[in-house]
MARVO-760711 format. One record per residue: residue number from 0; x, y, z of N, C-alpha, C in turn. Coordinates in Angstrom, 3 decimals, padded with zeros to 6 digits. Example, Ala and Ser with C-alpha at 12.3 -4.5 7.8 and 13.67 -1.06 7.14 Angstrom:
R   seq     n_east    n_north       n_up    ca_east   ca_north      ca_up     c_east    c_north       c_up
R     0    013.190   -005.690    007.800    012.300   -004.500    007.800    013.200   -003.300    007.800
R     1    012.850   -002.250    007.080    013.670   -001.060    007.140    012.900    000.030    007.870
END
This chain:
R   seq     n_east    n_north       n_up    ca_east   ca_north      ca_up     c_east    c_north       c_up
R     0   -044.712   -255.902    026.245   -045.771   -255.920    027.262   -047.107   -256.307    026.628
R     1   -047.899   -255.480    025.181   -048.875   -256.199    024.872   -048.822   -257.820    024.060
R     2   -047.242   -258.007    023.873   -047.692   -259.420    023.568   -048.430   -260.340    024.883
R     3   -047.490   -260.188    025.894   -047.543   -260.842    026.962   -048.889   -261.107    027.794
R     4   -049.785   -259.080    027.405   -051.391   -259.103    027.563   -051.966   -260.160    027.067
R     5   -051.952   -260.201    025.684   -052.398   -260.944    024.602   -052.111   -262.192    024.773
R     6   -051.219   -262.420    024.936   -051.128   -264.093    024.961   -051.158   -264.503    026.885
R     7   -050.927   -264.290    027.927   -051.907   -264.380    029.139   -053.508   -264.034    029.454
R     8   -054.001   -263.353    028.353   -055.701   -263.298    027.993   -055.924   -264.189    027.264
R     9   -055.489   -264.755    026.590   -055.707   -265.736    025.213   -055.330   -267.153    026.180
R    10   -054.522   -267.018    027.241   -054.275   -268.474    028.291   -055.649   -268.629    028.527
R    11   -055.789   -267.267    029.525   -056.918   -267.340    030.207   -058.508   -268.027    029.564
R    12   -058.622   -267.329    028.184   -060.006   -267.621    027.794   -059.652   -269.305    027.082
R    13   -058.546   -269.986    026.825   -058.540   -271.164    026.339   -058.647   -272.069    027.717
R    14   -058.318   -271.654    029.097   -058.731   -272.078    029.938   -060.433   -272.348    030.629
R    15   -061.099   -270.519    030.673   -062.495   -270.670    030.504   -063.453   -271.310    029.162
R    16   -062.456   -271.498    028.334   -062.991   -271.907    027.676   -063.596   -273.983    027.306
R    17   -062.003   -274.501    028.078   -062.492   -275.812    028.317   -063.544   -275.809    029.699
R    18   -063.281   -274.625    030.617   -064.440   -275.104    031.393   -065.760   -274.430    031.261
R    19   -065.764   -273.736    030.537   -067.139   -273.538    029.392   -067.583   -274.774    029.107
R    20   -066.545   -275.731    028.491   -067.555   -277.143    027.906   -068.309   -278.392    028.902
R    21   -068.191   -277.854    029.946   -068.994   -278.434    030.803   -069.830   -278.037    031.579
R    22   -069.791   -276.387    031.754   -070.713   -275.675    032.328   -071.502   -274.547    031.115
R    23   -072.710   -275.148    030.690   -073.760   -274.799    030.020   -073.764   -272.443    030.048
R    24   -073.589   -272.938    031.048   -073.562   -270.828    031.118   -072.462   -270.402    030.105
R    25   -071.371   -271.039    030.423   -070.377   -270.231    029.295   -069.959   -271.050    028.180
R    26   -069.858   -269.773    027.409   -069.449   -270.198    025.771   -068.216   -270.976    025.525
R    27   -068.019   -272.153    025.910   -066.695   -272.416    025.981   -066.048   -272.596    024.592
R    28   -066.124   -273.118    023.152   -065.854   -272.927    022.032   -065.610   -271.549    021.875
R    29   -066.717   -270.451    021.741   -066.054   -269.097    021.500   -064.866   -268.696    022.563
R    30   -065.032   -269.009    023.442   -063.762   -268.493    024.198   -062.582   -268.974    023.971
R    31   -062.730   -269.986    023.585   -061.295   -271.037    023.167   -060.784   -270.221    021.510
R    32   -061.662   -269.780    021.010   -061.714   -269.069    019.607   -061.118   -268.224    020.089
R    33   -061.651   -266.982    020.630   -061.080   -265.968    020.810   -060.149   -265.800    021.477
R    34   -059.477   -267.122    022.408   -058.187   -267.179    022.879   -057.167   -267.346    021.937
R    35   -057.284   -267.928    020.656   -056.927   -268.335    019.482   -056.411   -267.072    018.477
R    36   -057.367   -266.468    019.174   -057.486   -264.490    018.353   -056.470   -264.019    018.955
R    37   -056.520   -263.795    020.147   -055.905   -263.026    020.946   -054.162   -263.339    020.763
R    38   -053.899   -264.920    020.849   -052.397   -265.343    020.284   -052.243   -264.647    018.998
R    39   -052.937   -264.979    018.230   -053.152   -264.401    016.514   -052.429   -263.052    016.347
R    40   -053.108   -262.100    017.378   -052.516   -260.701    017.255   -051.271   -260.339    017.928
R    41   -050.837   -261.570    018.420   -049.038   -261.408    019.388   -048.456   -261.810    018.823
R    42   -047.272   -261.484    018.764   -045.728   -261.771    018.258   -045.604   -263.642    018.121
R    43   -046.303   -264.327    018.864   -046.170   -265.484    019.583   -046.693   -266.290    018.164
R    44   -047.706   -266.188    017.450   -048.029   -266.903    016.381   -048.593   -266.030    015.334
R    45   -048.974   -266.617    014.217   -049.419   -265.980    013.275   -050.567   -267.245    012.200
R    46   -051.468   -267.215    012.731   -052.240   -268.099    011.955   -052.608   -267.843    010.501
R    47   -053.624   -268.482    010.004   -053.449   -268.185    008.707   -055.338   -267.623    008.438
R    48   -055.601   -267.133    007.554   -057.350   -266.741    007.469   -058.328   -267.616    007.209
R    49   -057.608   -268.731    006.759   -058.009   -269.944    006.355   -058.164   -271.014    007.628
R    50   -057.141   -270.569    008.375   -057.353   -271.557    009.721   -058.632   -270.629    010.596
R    51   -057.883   -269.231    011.173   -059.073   -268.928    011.714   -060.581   -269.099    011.257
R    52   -061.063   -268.922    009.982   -061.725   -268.905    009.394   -062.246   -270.347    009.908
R    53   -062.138   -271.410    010.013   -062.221   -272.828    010.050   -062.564   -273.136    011.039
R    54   -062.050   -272.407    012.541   -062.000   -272.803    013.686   -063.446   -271.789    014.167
R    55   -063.124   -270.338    013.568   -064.481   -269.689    014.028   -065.582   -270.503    013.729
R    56   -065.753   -271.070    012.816   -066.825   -271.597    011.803   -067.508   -273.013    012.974
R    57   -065.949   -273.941    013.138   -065.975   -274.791    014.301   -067.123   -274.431    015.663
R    58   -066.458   -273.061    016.204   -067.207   -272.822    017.169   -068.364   -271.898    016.940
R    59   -068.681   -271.691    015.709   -070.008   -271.585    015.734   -071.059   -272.625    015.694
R    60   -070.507   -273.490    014.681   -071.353   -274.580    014.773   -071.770   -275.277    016.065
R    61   -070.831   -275.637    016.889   -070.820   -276.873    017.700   -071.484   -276.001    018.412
R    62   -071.418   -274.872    018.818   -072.190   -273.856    019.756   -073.635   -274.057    019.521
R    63   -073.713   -273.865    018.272   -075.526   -273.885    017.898   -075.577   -275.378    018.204
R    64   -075.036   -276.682    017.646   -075.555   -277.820    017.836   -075.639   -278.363    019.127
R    65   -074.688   -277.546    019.778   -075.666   -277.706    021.562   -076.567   -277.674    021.889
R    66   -077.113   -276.380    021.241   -078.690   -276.185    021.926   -079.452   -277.585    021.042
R    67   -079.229   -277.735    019.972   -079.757   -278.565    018.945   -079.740   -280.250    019.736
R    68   -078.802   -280.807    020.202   -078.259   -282.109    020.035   -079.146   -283.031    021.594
R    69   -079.335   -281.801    022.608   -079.650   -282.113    023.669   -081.256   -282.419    023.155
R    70   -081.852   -281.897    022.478   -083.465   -281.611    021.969   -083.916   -282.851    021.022
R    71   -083.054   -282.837    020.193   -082.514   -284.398    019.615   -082.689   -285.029    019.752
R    72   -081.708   -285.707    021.061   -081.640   -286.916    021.595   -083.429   -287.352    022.635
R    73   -083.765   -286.022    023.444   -084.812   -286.222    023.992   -085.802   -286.547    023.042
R    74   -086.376   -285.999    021.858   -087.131   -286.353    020.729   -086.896   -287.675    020.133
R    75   -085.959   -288.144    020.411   -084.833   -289.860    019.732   -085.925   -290.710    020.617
R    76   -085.628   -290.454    021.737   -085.909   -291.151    022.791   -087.346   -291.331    022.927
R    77   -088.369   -290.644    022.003   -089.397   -290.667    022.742   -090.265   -289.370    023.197
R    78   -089.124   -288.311    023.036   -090.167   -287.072    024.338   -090.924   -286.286    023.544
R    79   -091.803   -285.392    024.256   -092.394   -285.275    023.559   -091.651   -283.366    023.450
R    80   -092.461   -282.026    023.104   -092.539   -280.676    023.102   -091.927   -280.528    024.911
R    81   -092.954   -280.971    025.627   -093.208   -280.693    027.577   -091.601   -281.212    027.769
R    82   -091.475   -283.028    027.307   -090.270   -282.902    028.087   -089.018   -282.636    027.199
R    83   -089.048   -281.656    025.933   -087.779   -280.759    025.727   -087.287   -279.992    026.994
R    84   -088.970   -279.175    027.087   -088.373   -278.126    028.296   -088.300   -278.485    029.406
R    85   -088.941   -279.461    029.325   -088.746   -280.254    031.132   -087.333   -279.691    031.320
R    86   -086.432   -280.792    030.299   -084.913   -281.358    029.861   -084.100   -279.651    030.293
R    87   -084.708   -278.997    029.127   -083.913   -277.371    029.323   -084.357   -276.518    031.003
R    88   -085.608   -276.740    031.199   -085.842   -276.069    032.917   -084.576   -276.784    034.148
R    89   -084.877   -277.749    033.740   -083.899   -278.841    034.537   -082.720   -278.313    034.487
R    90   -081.902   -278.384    033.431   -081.054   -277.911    033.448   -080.799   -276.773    033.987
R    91   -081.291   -276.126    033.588   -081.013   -274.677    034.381   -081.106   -274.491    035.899
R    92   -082.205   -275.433    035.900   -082.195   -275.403    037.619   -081.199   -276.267    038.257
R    93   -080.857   -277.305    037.680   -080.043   -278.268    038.282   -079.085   -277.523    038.481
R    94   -078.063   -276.912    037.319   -077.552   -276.350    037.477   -076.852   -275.708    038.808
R    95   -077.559   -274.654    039.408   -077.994   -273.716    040.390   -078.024   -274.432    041.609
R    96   -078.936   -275.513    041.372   -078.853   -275.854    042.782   -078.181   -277.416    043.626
R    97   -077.619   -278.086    042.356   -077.027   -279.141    042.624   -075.604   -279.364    041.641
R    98   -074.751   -278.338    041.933   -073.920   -277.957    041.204   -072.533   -279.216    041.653
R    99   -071.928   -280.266    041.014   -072.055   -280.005    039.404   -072.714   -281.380    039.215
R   100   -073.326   -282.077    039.751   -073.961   -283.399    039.570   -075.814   -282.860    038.882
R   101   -075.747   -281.501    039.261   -077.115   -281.122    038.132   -077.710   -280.865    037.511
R   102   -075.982   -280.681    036.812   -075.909   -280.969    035.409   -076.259   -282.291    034.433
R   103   -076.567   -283.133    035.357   -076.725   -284.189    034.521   -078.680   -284.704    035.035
R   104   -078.181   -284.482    036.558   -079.519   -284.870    037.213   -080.492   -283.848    036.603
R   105   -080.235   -282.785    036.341   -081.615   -281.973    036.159   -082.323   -281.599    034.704
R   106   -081.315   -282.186    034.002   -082.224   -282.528    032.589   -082.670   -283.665    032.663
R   107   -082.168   -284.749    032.675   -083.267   -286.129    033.169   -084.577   -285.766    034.456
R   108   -084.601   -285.325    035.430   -085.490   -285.584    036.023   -086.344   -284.079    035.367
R   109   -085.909   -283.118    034.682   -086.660   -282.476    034.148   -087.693   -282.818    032.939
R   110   -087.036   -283.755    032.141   -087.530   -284.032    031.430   -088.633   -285.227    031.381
R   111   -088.137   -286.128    032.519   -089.009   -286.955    032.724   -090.072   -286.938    033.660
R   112   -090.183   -285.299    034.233   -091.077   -285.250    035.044   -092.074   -284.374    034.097
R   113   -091.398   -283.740    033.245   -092.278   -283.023    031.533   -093.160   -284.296    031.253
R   114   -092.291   -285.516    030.933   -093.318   -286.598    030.299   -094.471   -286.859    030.855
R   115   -093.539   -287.395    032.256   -095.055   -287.353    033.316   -096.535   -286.990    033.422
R   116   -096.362   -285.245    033.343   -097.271   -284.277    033.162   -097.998   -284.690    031.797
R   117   -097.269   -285.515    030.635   -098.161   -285.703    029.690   -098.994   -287.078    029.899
R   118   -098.946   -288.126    030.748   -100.047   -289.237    031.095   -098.938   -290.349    030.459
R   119   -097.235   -289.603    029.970   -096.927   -290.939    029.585   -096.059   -291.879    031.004
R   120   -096.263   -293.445    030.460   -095.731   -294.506    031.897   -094.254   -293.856    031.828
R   121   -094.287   -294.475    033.331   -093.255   -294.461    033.753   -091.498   -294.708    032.963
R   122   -091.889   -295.589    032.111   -090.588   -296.230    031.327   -090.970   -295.383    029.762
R   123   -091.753   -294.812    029.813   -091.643   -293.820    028.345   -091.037   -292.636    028.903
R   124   -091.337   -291.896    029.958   -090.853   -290.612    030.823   -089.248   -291.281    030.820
R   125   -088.700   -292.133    031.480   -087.215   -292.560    031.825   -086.593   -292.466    030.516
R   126   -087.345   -293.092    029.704   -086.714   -293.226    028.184   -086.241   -291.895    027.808
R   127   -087.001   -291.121    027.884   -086.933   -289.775    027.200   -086.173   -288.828    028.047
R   128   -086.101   -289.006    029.652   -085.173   -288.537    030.328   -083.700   -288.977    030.168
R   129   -083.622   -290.270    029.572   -082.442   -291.101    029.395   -081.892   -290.132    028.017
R   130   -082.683   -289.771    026.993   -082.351   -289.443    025.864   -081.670   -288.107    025.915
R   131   -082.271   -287.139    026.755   -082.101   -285.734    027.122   -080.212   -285.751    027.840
R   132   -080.412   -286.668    028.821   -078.921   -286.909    028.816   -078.018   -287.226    028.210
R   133   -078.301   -288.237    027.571   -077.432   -288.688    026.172   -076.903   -287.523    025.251
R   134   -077.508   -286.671    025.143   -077.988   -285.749    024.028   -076.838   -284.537    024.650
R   135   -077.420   -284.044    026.114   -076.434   -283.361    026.974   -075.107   -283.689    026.424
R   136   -074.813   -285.238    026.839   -073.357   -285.427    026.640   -072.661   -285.443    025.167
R   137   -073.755   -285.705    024.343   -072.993   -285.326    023.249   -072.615   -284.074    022.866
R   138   -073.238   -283.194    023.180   -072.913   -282.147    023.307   -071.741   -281.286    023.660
R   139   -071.651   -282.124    025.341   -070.282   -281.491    025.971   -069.181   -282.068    024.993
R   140   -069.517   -283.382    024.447   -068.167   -284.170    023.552   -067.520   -283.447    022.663
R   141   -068.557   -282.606    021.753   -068.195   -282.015    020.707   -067.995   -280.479    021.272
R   142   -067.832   -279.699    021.935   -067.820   -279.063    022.570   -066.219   -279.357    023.157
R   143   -066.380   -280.022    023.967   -064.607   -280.514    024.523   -064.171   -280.722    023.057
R   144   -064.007   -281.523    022.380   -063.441   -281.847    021.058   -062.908   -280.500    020.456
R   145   -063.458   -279.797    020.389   -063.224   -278.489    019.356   -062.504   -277.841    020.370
R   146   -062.808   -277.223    021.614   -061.838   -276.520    022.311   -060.883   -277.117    022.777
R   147   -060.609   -278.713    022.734   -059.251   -278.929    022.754   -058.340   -278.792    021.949
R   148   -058.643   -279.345    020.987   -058.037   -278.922    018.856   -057.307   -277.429    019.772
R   149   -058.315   -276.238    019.768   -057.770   -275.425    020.091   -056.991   -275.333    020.923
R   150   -057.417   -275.526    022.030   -056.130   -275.568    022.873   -054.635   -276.245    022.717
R   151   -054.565   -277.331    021.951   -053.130   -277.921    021.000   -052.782   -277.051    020.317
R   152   -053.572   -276.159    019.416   -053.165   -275.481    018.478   -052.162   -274.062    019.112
R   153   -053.147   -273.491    020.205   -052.790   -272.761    021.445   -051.038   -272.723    021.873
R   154   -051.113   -274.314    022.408   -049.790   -274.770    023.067   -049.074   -274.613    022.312
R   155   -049.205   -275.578    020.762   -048.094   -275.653    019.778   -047.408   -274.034    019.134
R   156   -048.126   -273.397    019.068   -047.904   -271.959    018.246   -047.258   -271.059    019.694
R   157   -047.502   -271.212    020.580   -046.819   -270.289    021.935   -045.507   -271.019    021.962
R   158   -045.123   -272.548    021.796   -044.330   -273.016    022.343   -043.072   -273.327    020.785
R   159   -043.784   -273.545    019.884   -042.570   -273.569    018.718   -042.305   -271.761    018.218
END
């Protein structure tokens, strides 16, 4: 019975966990980790300290370089301090209220309405709203990337 806990909780969070990588609220790497854990301690697999070790490490990183990569790209582009947070308000609001297309819409028009507020034209604001997205998506990439790994790793160890 607790394998069965363990490894249907460990489904579950490798599930929230790929859709973590597209929705900014949840941790989707750690959850895919700790779905990884949760097999770990069932009959079902037995990883090694060296792997976990590797994969935690995985989703710590890519976790932090989220917040990092989106800030990045807007700074790449052009933006300035205003439209970081434009980029991050946006998001959050987009989020919320134009769910799931504002996710993309509301760091660009956040950010390029940040620029705005600083006297820069029109095509320096777009630029830098353009960048904030870019930046977004790299994000989700590496983000999906790592919690899929996991999730193969997931399948393969439940199923051999």
């Amino acid at each position: 019975m607790g394998d069965i806990l363990l490894t249907g909780g460990g489904a579950a969070l490798m599930i929230m966990g790929l859709i973590g990588c597209v929705l900014p609220v949840i941790p989707g790497p750690p959850l895919s980790f700790t779905g990884l854990l949760l097999l770990h301690f069932s009959d079902f697999a037995d990883f090694s300290f060296e792997f976990l070790l590797l994969f935690g490490s995985i989703a710590v990183i890519v976790t932090v370089l989220d917040y990092i990569v989106p800030i990045w790209g807007t700074k790449k582009f052009g933006g300035s301090k205003r439209g970081m947070w434009g980029a991050a308000i946006g998001l959050v609001i987009g989020i919320f209220i134009l769910p799931p297309i504002g996710f993309i819409v509301g760091p660009f028009a956040g950010a390029v309405i940040g620029e705005s507020t600083m006297g820069k034209s029109s095509k320096e604001s777009f630029r830098a709203g353009l960048g904030s997205v870019l930046g977004l998506m790299m994000g989700v990439g590496l983000k999906l990337a790592a919690s899929l790994v996991m999730t193969y790793y997931f399948v393969k160890d439940l199923i051999v």
